[in-house]
C-alpha positions as CSV (number, residue, x, y, z in Angstrom):
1,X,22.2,4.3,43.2
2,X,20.7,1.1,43.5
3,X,23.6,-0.3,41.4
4,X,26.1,0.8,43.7
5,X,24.0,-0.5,46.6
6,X,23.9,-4.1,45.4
7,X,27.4,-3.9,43.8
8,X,29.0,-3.1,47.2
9,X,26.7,-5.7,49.3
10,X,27.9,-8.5,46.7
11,X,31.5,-7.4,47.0
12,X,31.5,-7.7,50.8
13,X,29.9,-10.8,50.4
14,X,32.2,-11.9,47.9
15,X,34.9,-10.7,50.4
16,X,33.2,-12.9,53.7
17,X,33.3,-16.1,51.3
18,X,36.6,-16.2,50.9
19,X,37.6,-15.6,54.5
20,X,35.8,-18.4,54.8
21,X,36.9,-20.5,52.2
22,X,40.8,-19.3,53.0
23,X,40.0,-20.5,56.8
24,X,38.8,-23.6,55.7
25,X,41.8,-24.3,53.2
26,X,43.8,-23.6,56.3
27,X,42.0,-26.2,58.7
28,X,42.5,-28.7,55.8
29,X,46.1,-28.2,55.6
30,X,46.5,-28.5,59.7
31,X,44.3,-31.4,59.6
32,X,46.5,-32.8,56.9
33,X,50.0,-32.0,58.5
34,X,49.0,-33.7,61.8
35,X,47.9,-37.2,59.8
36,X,51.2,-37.0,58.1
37,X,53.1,-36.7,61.3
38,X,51.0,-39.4,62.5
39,X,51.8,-41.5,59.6
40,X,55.4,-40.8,60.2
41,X,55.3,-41.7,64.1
42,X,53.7,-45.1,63.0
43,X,56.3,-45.7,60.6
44,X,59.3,-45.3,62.9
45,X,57.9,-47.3,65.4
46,X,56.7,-50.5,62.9
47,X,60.9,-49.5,61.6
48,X,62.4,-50.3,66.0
49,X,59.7,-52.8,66.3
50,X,61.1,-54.7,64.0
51,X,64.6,-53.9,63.9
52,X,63.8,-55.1,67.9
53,X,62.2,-58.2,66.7
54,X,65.5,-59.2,64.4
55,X,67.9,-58.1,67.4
56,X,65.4,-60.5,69.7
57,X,65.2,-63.4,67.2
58,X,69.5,-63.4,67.0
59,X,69.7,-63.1,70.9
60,X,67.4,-65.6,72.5
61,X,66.5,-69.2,71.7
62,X,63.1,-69.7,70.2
63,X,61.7,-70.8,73.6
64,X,62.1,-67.5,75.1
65,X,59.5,-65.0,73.9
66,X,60.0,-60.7,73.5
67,X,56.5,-59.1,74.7
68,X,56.5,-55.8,73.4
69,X,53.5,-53.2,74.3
70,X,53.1,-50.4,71.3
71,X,52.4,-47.2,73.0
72,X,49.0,-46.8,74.4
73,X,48.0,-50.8,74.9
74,X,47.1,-52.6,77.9
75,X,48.6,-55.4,79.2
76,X,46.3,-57.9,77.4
77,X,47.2,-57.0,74.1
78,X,50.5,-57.7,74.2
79,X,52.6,-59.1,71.4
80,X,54.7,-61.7,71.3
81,X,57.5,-61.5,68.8
């Protein structure tokens, strides 16, 4: 009887361990999709910023200078291309 007891009280706790480790595998795997979509909105943006940058360079003498905000930055942190 006090086989059966114990067997069944490991089983369930067996069972709650890997709800939790299967929730946490989940997590991981969101946490890992958003980075790469992250890392994939960064690279357009480097990809127009500089495809900008060569239009800029062939259209305007090297006086003129292209100030270009990336998203999110304040007016001080301009660049200048």
């Amino acid at each position: 009887m006090w086989e059966l007891i114990h067997t069944k009280h490991n089983s369930i706790s067996a069972g709650q361990e890997l709800a939790q480790m299967r929730e946490e595998l989940i997590n991981i795997g969101e946490k890992e999709r958003i980075l790469k979509e992250r890392n994939a909105d960064r690279e357009a943006y480097r990809y127009l910023l500089d495809a900008h940058r060569l239009f800029a360079r062939e259209g305007f003498s090297d006086e003129e200078l292209l100030n270009i905000c990336p998203p999110g930055a304040d007016e001080g942190s301009q660049l200048a291309a």
